[in-house]
C-alpha positions in Angstrom: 14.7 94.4 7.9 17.2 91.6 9.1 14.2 89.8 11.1 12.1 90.0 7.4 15.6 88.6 5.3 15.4 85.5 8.1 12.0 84.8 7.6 12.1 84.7 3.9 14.9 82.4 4.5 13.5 79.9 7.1 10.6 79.6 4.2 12.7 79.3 1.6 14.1 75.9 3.5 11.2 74.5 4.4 9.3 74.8 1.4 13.1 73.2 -0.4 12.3 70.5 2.6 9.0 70.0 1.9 9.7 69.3 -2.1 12.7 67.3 -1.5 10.7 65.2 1.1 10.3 62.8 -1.4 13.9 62.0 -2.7 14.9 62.2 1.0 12.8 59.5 1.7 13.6 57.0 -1.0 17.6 57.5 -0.2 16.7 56.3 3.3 14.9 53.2 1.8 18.0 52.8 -0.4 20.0 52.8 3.0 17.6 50.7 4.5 17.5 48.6 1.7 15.0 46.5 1.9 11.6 47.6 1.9 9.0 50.0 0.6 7.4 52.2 2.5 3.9 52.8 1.2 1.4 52.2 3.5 0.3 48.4 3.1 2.9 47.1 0.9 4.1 43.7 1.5 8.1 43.3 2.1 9.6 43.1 -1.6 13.1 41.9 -0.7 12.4 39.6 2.2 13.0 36.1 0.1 10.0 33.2 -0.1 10.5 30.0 1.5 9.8 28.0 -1.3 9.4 24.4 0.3 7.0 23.8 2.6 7.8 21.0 5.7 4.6 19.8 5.0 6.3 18.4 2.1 8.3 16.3 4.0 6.5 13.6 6.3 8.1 10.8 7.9 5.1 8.9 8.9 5.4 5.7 11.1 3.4 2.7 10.2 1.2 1.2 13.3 2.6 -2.6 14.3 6.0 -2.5 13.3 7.6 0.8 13.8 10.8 0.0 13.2 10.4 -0.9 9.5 7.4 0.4 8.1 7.7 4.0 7.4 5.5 6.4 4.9 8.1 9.1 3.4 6.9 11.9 1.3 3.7 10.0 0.2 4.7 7.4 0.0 3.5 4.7 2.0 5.6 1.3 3.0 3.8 -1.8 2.8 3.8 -3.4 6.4 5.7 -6.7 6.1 3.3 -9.0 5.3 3.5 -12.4 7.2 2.7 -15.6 5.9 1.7 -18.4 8.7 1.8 -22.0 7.1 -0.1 -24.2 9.7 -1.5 -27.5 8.5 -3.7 -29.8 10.4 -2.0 -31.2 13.6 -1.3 -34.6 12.4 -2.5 -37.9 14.4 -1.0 -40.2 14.1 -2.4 -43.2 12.8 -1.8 -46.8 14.6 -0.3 -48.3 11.2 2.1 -45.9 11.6 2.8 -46.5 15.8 5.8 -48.8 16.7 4.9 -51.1 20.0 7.9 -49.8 22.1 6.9 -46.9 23.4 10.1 -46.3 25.2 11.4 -45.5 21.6 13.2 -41.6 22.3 12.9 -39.3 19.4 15.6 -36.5 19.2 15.0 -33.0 17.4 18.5 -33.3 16.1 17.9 -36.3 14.2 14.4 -35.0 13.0 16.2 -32.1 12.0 18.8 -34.2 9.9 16.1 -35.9 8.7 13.9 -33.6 7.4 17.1 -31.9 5.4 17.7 -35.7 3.7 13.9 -35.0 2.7 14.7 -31.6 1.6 18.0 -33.2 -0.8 16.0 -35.8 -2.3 13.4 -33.6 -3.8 15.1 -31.0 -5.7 18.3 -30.9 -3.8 17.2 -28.1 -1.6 19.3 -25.9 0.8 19.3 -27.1 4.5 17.7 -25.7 7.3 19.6 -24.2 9.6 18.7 -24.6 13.3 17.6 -21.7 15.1 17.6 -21.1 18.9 14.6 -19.0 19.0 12.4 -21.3 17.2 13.8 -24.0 19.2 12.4 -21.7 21.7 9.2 -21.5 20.5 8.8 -24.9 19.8 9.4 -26.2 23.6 6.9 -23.6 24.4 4.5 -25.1 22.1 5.5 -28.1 23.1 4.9 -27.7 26.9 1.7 -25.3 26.6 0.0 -28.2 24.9 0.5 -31.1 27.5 -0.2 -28.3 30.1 -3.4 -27.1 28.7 -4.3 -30.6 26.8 -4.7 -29.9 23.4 -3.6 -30.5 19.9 -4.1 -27.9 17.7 -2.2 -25.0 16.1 -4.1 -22.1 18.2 -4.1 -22.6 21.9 -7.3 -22.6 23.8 -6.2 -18.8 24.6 -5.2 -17.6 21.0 -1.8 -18.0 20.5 -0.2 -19.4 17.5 3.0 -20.1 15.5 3.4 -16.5 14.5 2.8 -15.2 18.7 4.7 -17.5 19.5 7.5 -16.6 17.1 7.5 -12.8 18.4 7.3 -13.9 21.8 10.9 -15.2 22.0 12.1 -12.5 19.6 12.2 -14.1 16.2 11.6 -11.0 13.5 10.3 -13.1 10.2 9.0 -12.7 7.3 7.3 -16.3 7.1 7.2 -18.9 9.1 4.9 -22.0 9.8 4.4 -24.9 11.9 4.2 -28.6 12.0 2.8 -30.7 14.9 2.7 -34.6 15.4 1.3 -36.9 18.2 1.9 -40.3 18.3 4.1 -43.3 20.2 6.5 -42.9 16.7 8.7 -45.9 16.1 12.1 -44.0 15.6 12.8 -40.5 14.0 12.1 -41.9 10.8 8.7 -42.6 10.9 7.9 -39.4 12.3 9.5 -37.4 9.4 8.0 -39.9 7.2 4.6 -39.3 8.6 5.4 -35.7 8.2 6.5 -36.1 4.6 3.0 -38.3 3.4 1.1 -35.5 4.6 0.4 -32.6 1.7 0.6 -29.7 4.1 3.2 -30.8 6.4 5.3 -32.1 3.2 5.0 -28.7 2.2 6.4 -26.8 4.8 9.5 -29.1 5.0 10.3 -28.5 1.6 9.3 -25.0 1.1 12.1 -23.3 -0.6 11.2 -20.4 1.4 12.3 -21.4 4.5 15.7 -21.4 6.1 15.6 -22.0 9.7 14.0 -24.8 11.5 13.1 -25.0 15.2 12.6 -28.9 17.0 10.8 -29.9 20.3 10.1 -33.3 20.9 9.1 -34.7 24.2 6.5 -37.8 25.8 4.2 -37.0 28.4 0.1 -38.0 29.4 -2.0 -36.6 26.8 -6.0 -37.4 27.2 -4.8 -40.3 29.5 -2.2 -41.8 27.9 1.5 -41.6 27.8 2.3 -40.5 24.2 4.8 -38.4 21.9 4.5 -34.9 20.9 6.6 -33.1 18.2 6.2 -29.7 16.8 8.5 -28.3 14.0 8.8 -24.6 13.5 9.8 -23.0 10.4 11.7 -19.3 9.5 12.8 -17.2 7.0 13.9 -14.4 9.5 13.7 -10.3 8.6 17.4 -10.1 7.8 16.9 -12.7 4.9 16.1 -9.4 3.2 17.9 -6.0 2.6 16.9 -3.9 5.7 16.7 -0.1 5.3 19.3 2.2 7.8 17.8 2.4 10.8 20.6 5.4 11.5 18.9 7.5 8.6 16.0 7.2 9.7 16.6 8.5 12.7 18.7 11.4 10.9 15.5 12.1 9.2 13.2 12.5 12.3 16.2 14.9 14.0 16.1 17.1 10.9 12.2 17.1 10.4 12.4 18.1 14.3 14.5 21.3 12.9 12.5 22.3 10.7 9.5 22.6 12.5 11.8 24.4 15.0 12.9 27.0 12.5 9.8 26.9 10.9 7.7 28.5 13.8 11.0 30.6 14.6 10.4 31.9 10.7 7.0 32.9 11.2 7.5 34.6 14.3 10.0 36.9 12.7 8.1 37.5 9.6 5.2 38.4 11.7 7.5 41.1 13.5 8.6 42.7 10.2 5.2 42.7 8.5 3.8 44.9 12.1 6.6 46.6 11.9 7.9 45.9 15.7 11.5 46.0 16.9 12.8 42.7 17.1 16.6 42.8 19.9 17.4 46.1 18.8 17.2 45.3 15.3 16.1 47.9 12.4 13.7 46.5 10.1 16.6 46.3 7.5 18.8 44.4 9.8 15.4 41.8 11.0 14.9 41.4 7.3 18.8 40.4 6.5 18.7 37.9 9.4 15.4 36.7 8.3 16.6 35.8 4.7 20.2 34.1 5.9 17.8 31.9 7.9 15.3 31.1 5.1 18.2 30.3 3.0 19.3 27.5 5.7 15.8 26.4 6.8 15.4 26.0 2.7 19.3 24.2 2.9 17.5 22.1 5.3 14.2 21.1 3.1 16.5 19.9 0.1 18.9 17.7 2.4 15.9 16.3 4.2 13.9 15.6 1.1 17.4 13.9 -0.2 17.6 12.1 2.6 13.9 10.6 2.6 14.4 9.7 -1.2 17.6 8.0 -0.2 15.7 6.0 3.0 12.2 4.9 0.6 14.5 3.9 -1.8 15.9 1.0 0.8 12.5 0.5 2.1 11.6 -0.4 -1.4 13.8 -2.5 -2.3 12.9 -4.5 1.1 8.9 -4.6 0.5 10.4 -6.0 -2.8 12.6 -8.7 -1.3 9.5 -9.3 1.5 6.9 -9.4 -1.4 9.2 -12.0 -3.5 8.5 -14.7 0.0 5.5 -14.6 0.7 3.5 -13.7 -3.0 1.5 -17.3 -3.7 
């Protein structure tokens, strides 16, 4: 009779079991407390991350990549630069004194060509720049080597090549040549100055650096003078974007691709249900939201960031568009 009581009783429990089942299982999702557990359901509480990185590009420009930059769709115009090369200028004979022992000195063709620049419209002076300098003795030097008088060498080159060749960063910059057994300094300018195109880079209110080479030497068989002006108006002339935030921007775009892949790793592990270090799926999902929450953190300060960097580049293309727009 005791074995029949027993019976009745182990039923009793696990038909109390097999009604309660149920209720038992939702407390252990409220212990859990996380997710659902019906077959296929998707995880309710694990949190969206609601800014994609795709969002956020930092796209360097080809040529120049330490200034032209494409942030969030937004593309950077390239610095556009404006080459002002008139015809080399012969020299007439009118114009040639009969000592050609005359010496001609950059310093004084530079001083002369800022009295030009004050007597019409009382423009700024020229400043004298050791790079175009540069550029000019190469100029210079490449022409009675190679025995020509143009503004593009027999191999290519010209004003702007030779500009980036000795490190000058411009926005504009031009070129004036002369050939000819010049009187003084003053005839040369002057020569310069009747000529449209020349006259107009020497007083183009553009420009504010000035490079000189002057120097006598055989050309097509005879001993003659060769001068060759170079003209600037150098990068820093305008507002240049942080250089530093950029490179902020590229570290945390680095990061977010990092956590990114890291993110979608995990998720996959929840959604199949594997055991991620030990973890139960209510502990992988609490460590998967703290790290959407900064990965998202992330988005928003990079996003700020980029606004804050195209904003700079803007107000560059701006400065660079202001030079060289005709």
């Amino acid at each position: 009779m005791r074995f029949f009581f027993q019976i009745i009783i182990i039923g009793f429990v696990i038909y109390s079991i097999f009604l309660m089942k149920e209720d038992i299982r939702h407390a252990y999702t409220q212990i859990a407390g996380y997710v659902e557990t019906k077959a296929g359901s998707s995880l309710s509480r694990v949190k969206d991350i609601f800014v994609e990185t795709n969002t956020v590009g930092v796209a360097e420009d080809s040529g120049d990549s330490e200034e032209d930059i494409s942030i969030i769709r937004e593309k950077t115009a390239t610095t556009d630069t404006q080459v002002d090369a008139p015809g080399a200028l012969r020299v007439l004979d009118s114009f040639l004194g009969t000592n050609t022992t005359t010496s001609l000195s950059a310093d004084a063709i530079v001083n002369l060509s800022n009295v030009a620049r004050k007597q019409n419209g009382n423009l700024k002076p020229l400043i004298k720049n050791s790079k175009l300098d540069f550029a000019a003795e190469k100029k210079l030097q490449d022409m009675f080597m190679r025995q020509y008088f143009e503004h593009t060498s027999p191999v290519g080159v010209e004003v702007s090549d030779l500009g980036k060749e000795v490190g000058y960063e411009f926005i504009i910059i031009g070129e004036n040549l002369a050939l000819g057994n010049f009187k003084d300094d003053q005839v040369l300018v002057d020569a310069w100055m009747a000529s449209p195109g020349h006259r107009a880079n020497i007083l183009n209110t553009h420009y504010s650096e000035i490079g000189v080479a002057v120097g006598k030497n055989t050309f097509e068989g005879r001993t003659v003078w060769m001068a060759v002006q170079h003209f600037g108006l150098p990068k820093s002339a305008c507002p240049q974007a942080d250089h530093v935030l950029l490179s902020f921007i590229s570290l945390q775009k680095k990061k977010i691709a990092s956590m990114e892949s890291d993110l979608s790793a995990r998720r996959s592990l929840i959604d199949s249900g594997a055991v991620y270090q030990g973890q139960t799926e209510g502990e992988q999902i609490k460590a998967y939201n703290e790290l959407v929450d900064i990965y998202n953190a992330l988005i928003l300060e990079t996003k700020r960031k980029v606004a804050e960097y195209n904003k700079e580049v803007r107000i560059f293309n701006d400065c660079v568009a202001s030079h060289t727009s005709a």
